[in-house]
Backbone of each chain as ProteinMPNN parsed JSONL, in Angstrom:
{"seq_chain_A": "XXXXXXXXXXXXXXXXXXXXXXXXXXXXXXXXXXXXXXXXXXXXXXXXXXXXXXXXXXXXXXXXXXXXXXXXXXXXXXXXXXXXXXXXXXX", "coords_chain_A": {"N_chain_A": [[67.085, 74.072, 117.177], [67.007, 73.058, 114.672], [67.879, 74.496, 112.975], [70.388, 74.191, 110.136], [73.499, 75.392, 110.151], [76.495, 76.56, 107.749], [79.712, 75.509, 108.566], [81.495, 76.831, 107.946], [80.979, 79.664, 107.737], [80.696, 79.95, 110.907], [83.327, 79.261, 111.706], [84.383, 81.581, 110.039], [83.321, 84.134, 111.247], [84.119, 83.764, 114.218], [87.252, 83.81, 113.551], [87.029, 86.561, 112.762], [86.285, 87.606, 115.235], [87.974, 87.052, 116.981], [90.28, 88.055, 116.108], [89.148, 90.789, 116.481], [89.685, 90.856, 118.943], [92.514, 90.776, 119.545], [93.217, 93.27, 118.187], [91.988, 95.107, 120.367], [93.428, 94.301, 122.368], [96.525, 95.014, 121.773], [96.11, 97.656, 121.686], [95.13, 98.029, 124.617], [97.531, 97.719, 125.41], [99.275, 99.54, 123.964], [98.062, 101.864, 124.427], [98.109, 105.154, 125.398], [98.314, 106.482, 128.537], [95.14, 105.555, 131.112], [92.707, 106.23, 129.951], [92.655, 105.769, 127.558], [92.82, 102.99, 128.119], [90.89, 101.295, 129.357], [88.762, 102.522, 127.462], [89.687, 100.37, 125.506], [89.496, 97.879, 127.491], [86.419, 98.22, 127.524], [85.407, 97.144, 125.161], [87.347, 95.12, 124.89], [85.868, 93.564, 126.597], [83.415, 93.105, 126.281], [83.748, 92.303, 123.354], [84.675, 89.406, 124.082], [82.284, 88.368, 124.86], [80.687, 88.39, 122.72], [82.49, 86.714, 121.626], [81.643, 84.486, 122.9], [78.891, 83.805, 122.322], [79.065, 83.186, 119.957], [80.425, 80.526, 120.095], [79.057, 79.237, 121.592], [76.785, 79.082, 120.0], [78.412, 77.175, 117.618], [78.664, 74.94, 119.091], [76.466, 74.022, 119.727], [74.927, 74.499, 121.962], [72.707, 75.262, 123.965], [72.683, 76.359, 126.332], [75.177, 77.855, 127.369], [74.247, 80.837, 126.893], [73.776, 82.072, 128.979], [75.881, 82.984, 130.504], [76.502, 85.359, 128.258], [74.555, 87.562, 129.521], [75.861, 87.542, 132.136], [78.034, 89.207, 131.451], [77.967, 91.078, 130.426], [76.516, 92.715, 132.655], [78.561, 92.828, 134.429], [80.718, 93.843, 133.581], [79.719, 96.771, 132.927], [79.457, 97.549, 135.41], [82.256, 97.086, 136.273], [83.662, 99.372, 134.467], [82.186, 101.123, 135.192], [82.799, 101.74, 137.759], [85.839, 102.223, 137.869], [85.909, 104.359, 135.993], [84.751, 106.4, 138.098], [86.222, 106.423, 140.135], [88.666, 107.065, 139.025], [87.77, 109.917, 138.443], [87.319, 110.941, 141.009], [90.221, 110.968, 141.909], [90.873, 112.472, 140.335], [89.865, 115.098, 141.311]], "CA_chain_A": [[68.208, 73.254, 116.767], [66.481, 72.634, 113.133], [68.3, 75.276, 111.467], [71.642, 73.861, 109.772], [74.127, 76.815, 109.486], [77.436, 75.893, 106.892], [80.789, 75.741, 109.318], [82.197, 78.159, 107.341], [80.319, 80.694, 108.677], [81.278, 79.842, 112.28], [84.854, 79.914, 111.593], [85.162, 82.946, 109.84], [82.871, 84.97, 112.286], [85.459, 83.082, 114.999], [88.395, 84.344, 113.346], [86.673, 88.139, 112.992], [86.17, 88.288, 116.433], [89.138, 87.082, 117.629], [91.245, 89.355, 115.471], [88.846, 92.227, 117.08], [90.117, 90.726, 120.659], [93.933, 90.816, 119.017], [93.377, 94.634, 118.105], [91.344, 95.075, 121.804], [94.837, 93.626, 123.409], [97.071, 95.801, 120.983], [95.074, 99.291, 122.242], [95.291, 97.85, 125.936], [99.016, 97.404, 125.855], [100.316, 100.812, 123.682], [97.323, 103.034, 124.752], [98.099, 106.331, 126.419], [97.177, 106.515, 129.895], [94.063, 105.334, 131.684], [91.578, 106.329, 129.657], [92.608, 104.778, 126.431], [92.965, 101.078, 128.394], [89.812, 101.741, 129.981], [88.153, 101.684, 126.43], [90.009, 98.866, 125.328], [88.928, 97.197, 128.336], [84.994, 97.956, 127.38], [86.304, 96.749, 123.797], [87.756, 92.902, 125.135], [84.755, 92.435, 127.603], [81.842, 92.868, 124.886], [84.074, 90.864, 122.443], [84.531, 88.101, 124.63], [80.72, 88.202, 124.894], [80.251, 87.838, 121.367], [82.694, 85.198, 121.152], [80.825, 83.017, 123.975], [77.634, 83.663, 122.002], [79.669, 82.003, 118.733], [80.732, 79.416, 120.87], [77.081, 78.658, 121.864], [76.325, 78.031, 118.192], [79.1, 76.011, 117.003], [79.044, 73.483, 120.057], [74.946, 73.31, 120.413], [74.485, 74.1, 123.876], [71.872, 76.685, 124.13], [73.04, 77.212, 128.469], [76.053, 79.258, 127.09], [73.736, 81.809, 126.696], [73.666, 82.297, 130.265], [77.249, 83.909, 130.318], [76.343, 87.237, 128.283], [74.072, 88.52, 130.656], [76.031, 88.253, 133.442], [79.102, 89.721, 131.189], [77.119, 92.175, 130.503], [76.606, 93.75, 133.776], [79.842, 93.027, 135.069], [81.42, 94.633, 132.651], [79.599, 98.027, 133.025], [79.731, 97.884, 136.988], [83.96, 97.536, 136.418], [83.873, 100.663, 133.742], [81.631, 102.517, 135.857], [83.679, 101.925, 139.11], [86.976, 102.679, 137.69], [86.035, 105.939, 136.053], [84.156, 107.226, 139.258], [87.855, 106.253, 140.792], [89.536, 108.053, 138.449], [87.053, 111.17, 138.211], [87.281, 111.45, 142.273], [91.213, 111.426, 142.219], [91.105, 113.818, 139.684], [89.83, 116.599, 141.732]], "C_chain_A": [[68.009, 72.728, 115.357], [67.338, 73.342, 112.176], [69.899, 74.78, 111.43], [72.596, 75.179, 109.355], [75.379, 76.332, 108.947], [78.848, 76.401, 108.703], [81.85, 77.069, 108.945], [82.058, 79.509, 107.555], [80.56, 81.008, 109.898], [82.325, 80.695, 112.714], [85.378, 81.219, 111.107], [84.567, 84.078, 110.883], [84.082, 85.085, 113.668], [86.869, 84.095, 114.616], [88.346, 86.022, 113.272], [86.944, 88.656, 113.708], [87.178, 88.395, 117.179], [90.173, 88.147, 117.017], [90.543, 90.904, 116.437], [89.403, 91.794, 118.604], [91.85, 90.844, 120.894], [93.93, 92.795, 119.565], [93.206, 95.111, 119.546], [93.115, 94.927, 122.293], [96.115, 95.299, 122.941], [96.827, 97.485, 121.882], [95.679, 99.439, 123.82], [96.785, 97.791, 126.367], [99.687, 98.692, 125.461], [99.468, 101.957, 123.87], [97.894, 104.424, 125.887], [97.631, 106.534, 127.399], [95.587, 106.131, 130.372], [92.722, 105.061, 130.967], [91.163, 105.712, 128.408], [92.502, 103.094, 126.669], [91.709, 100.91, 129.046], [88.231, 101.246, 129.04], [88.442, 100.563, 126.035], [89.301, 97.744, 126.155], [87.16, 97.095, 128.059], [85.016, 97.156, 126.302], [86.502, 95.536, 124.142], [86.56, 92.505, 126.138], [83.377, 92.008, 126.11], [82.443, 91.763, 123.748], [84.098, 89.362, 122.785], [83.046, 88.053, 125.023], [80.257, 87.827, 123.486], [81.049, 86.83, 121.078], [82.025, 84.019, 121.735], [79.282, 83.264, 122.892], [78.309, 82.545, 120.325], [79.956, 80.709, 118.901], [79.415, 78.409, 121.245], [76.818, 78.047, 120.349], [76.869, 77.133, 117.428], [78.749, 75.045, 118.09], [77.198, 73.265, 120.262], [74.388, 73.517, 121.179], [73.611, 75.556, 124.031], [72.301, 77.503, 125.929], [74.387, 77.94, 128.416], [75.264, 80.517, 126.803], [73.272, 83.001, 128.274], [74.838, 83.495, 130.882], [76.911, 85.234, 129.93], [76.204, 87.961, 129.115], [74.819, 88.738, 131.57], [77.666, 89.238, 132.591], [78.475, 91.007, 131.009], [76.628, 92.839, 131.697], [77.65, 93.77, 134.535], [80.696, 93.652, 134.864], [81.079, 96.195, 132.597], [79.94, 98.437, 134.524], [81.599, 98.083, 137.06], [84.17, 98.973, 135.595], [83.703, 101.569, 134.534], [82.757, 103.015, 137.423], [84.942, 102.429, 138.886], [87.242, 104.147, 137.319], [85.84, 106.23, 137.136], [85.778, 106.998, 139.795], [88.522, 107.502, 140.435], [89.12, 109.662, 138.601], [87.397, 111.9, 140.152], [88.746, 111.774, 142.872], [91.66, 112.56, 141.6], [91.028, 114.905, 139.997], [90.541, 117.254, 142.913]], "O_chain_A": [[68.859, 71.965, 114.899], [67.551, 73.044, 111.001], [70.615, 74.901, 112.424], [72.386, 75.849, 108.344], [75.72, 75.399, 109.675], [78.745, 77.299, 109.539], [82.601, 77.853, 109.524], [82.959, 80.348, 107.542], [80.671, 82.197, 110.196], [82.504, 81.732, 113.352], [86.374, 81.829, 111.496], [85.367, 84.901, 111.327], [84.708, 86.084, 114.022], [87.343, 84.948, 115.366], [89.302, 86.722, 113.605], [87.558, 89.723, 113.687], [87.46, 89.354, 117.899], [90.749, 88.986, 117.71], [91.228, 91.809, 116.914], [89.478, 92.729, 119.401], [92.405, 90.962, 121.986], [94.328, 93.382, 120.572], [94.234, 95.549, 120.062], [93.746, 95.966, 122.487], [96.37, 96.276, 123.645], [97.629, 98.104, 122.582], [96.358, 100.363, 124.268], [97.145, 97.816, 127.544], [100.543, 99.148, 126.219], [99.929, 103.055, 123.556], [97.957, 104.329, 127.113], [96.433, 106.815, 127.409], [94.779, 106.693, 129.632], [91.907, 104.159, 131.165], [90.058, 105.281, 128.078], [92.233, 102.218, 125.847], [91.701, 99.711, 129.326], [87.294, 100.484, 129.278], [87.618, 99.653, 126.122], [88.644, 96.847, 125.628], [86.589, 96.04, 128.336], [84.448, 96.106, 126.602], [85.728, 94.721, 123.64], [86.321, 91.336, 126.441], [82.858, 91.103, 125.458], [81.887, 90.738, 123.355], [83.717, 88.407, 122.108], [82.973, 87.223, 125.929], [79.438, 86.927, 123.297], [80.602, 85.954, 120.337], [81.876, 82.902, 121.24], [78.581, 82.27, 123.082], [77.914, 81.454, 119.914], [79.793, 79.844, 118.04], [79.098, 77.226, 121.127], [76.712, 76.924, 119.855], [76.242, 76.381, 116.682], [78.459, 73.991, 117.523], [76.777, 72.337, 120.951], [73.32, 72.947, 121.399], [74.058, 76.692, 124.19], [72.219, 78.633, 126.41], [74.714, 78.616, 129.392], [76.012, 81.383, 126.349], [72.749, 84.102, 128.446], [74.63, 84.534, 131.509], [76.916, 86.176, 130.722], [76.987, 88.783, 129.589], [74.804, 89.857, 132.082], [78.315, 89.927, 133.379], [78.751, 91.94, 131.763], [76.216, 93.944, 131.344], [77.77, 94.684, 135.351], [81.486, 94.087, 135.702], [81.992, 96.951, 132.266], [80.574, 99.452, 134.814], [82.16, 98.966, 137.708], [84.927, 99.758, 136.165], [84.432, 102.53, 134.778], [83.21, 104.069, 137.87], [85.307, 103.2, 139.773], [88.078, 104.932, 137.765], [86.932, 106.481, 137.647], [86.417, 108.029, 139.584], [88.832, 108.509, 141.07], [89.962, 110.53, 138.835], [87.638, 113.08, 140.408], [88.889, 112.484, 143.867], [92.474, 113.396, 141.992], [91.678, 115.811, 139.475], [90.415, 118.461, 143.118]]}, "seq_chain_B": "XXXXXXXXXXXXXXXXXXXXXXXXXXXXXXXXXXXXXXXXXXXXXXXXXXXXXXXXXXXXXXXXXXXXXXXXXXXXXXXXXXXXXXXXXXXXXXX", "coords_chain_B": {"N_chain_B": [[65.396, 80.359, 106.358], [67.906, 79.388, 107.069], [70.381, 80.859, 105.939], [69.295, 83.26, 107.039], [70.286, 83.234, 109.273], [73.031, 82.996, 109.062], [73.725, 85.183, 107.575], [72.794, 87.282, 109.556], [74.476, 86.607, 111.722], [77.187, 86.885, 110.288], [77.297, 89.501, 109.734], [77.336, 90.387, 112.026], [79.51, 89.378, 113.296], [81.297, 91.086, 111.638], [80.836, 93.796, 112.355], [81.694, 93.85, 114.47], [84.198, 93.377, 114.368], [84.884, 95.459, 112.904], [84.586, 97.863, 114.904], [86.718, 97.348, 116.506], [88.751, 97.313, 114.533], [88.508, 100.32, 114.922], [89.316, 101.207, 116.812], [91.384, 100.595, 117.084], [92.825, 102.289, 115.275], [92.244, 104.531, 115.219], [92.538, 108.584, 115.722], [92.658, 110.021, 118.349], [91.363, 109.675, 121.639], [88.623, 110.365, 122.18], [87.508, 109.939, 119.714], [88.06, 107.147, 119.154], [86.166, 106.404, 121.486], [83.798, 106.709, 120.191], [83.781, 104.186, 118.198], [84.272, 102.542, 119.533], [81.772, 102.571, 121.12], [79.401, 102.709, 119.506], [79.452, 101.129, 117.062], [79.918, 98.723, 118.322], [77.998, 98.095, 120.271], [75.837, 97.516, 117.985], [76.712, 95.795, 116.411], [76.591, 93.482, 118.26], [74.277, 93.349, 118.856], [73.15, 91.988, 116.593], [74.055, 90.088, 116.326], [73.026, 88.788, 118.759], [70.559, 88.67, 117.716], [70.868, 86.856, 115.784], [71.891, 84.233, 117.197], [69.768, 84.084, 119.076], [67.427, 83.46, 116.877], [68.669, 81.028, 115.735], [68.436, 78.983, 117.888], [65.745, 78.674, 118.616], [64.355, 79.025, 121.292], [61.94, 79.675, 124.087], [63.234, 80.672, 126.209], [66.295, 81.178, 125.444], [65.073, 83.334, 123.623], [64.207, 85.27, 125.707], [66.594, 85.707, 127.306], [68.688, 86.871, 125.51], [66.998, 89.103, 124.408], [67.476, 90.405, 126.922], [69.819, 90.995, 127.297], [70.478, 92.493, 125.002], [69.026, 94.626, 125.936], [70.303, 95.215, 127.986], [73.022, 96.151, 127.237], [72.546, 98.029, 125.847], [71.337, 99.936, 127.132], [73.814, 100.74, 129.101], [75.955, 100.995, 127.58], [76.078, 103.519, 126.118], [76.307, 104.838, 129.286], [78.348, 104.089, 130.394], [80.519, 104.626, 128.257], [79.67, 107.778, 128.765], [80.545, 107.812, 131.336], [83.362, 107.66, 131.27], [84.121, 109.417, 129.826], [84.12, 111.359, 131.028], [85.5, 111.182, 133.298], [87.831, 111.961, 131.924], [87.259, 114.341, 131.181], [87.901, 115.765, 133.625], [89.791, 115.285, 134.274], [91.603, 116.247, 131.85], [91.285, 119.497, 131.508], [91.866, 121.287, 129.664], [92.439, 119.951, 127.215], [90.156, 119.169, 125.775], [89.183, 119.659, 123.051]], "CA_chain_B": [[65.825, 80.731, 107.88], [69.681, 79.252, 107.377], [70.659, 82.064, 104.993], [69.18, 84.527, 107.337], [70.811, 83.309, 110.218], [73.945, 83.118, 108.618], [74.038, 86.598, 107.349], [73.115, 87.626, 110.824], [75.912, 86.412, 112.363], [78.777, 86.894, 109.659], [77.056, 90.774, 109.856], [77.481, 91.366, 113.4], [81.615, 90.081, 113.199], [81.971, 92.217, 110.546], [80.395, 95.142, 113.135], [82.751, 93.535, 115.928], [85.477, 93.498, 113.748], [85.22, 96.542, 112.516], [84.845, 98.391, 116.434], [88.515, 96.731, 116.951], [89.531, 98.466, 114.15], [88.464, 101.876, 114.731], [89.81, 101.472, 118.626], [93.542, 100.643, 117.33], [93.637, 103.11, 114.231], [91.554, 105.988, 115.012], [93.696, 109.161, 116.31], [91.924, 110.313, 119.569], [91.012, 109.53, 122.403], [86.744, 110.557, 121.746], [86.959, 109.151, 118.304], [88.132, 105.55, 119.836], [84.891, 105.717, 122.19], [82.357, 106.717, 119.463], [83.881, 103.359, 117.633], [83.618, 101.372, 120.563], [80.551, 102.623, 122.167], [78.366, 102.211, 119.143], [79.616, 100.119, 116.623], [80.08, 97.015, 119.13], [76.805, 97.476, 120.023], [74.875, 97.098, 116.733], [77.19, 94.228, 116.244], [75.8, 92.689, 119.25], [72.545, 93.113, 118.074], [72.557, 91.584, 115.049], [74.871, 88.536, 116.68], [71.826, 88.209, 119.425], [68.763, 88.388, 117.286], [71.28, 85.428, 114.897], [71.43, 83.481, 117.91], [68.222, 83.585, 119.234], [66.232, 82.706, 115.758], [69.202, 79.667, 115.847], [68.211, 78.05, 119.108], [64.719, 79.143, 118.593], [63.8, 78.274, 121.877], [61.655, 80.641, 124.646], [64.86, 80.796, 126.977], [67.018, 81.983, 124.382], [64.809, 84.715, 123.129], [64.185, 86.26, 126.8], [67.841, 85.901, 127.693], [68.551, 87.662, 124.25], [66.078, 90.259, 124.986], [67.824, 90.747, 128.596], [71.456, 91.298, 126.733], [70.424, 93.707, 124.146], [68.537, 95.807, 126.748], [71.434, 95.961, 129.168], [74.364, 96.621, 126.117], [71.939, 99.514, 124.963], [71.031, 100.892, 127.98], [74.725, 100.695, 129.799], [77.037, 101.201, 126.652], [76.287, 105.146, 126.582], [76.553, 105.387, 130.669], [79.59, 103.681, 130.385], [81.224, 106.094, 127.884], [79.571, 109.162, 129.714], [81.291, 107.659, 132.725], [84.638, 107.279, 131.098], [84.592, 111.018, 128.721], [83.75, 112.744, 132.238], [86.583, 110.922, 133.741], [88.596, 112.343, 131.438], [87.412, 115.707, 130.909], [87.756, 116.39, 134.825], [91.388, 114.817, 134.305], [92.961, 117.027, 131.024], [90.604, 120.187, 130.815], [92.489, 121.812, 128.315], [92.643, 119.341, 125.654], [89.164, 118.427, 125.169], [88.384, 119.982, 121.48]], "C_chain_B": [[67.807, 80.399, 108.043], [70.081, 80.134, 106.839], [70.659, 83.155, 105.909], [70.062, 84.878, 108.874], [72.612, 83.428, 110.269], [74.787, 84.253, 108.56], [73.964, 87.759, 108.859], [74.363, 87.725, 111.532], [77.148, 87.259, 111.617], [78.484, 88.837, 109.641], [77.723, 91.442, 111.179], [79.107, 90.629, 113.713], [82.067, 90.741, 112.282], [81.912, 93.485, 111.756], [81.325, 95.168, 114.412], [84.097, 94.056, 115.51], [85.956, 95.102, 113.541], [85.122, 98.147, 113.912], [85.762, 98.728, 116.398], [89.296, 97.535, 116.404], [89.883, 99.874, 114.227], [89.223, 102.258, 115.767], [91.169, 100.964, 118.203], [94.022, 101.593, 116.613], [93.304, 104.277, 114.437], [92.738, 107.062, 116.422], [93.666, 109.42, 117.816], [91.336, 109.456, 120.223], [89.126, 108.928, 122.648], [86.737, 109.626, 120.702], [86.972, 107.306, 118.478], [86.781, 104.941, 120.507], [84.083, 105.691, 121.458], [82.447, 105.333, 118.508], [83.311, 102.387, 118.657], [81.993, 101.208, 121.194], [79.437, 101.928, 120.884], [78.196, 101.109, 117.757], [79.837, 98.695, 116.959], [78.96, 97.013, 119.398], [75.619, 97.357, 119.143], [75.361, 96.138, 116.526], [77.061, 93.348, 116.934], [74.56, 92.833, 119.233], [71.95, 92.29, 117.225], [72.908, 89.99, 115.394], [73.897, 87.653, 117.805], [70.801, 87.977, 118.61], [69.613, 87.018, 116.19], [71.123, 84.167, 115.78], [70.463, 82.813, 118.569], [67.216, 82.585, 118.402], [67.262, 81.446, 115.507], [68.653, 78.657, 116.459], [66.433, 78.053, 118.832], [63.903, 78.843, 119.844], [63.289, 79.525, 122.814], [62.952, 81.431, 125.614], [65.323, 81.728, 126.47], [66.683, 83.472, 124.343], [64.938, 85.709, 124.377], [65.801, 87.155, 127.127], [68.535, 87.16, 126.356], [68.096, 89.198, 124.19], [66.911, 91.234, 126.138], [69.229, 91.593, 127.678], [71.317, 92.646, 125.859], [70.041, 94.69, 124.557], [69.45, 96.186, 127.76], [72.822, 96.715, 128.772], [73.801, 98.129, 125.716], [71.546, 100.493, 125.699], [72.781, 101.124, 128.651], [76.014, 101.267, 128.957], [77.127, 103.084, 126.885], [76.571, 105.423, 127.932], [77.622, 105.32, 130.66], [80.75, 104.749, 129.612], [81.294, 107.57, 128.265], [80.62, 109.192, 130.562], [82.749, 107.988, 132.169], [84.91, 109.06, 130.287], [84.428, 111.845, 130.203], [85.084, 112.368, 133.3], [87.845, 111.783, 133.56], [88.644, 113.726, 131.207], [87.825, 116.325, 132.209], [89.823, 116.172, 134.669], [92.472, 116.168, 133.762], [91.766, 118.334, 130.488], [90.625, 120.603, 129.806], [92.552, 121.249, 127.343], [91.35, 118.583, 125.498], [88.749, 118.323, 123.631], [89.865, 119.752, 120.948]], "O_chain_B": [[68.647, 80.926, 108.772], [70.446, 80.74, 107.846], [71.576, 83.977, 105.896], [70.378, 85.935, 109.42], [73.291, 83.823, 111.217], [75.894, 84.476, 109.051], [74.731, 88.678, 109.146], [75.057, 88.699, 111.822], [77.883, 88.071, 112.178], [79.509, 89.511, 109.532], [78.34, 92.493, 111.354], [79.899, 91.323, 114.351], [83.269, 90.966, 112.141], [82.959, 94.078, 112.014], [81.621, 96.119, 115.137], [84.852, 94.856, 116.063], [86.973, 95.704, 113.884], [85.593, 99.258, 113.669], [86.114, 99.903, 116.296], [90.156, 98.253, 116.913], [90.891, 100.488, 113.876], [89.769, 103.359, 115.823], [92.062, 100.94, 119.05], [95.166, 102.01, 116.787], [93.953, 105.185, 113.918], [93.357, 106.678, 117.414], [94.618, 109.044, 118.5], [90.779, 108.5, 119.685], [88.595, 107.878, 123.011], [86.047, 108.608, 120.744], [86.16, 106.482, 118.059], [86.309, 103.811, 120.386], [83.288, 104.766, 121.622], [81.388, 105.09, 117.929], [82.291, 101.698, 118.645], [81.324, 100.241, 121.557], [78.771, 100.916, 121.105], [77.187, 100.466, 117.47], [79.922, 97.741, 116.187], [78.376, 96.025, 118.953], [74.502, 97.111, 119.601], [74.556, 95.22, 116.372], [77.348, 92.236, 116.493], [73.861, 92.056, 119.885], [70.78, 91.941, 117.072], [72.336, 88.987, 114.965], [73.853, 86.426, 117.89], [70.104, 86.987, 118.835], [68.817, 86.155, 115.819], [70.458, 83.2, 115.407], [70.236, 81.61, 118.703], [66.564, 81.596, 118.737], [66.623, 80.565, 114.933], [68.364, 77.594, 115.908], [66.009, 76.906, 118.968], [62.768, 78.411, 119.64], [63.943, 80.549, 122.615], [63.365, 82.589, 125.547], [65.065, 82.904, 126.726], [67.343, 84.447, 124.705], [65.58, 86.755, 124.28], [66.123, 88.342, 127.182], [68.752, 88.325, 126.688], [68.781, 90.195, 123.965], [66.938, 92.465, 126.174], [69.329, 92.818, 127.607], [71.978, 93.666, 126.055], [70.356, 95.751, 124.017], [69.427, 97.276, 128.332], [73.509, 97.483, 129.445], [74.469, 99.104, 125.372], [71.374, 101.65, 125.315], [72.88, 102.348, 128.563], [76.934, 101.874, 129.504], [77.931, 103.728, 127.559], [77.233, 106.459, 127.988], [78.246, 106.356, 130.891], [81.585, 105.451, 130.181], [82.241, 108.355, 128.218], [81.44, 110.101, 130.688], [83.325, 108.788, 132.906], [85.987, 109.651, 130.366], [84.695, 113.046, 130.237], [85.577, 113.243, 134.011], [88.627, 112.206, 134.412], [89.697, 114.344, 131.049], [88.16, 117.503, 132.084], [90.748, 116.923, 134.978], [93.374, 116.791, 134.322], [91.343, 118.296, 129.332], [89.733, 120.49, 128.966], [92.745, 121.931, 126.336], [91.403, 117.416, 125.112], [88.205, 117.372, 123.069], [90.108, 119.835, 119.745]]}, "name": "protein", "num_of_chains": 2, "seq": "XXXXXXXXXXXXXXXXXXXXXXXXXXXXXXXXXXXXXXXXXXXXXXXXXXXXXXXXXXXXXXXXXXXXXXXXXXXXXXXXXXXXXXXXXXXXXXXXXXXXXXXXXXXXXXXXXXXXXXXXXXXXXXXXXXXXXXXXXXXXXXXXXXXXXXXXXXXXXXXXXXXXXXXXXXXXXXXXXXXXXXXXXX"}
């Protein structure tokens, strides 16, 4: 908690990410079938993982750090389950 | 150490940022995942090891540790999973 980082930094990282969770949305809404919303969808989980880790650093609280991880496997277990879905109606 | 943590960070939403972009502008299908798959996670790399040396605390780093090993191991399965989805789907238009 020693190291002082400028706010400015925060916010524009903040506003980066969220614009990448804009585009993410964008993809998910005019994407071509399944497979394009699919990525998108890997696309808005990982971003909203990097925004909770931004979030952690502006507000202080080192126990937001707790969140990734589990976004992070929740997020591959829904990818993985949906293709295998898709791959098994496919044949 | 503020400088470096700084540049950390404002590095890895540039690497976020720039994912987002490739996954709304790029033409295909493939070319969308090779944005997503590996440009989000170097940008979550760079945004964990900023966080970590922030907090500097043992916690942190493990948890840190845990994230970057499950994004790096899972990100490629995940796209495997999803290009095999698809190739079983539209044979004909893979290339």
């Amino acid at each position: 908690m020693s190291i002082e980082i400028p706010d400015i930094v925060i916010y524009i990282a903040m506003a980066l990410v969220l614009t990448a969770l804009l585009f993410g949305l964008i993809r998910l809404i005019i994407g071509p079938g399944v497979s394009n919303r699919l990525v998108a969808f890997e696309l808005i989980s990982l971003t909203i993982l990097a925004f909770i880790l931004l979030l952690s650093v502006a507000t202080e609280e080192a126990i937001y750090t707790d969140i990734p991880v589990i976004i992070a496997l929740v997020s591959f277990i829904g990818t993985v389950a949906i293709s295998t879905y898709l791959k098994q109606k496919g044949k | 150490m503020s400088i470096l943590v700084s540049i950390l960070i404002l590095a890895g939403a540039i690497f976020v940022f720039l994912a987002a972009l490739g996954t709304l502008r790029f033409s295909s299908m493939l070319s969308r995942m090779h944005a997503t798959s590996k440009a989000l996670s170097f940008g979550l790399l760079l945004l964990l090891i900023g966080v970590a040396i922030f907090f500097n605390s043992t916690a942190v780093y493990v948890k840190a540790i845990m994230v970057i090993a499950f994004v790096y191991l899972t990100a490629p399965l995940a796209a495997h999973a999803i290009a095999k989805a698809r190739s079983t789907k539209h044979k004909d238009k893979m290339h």
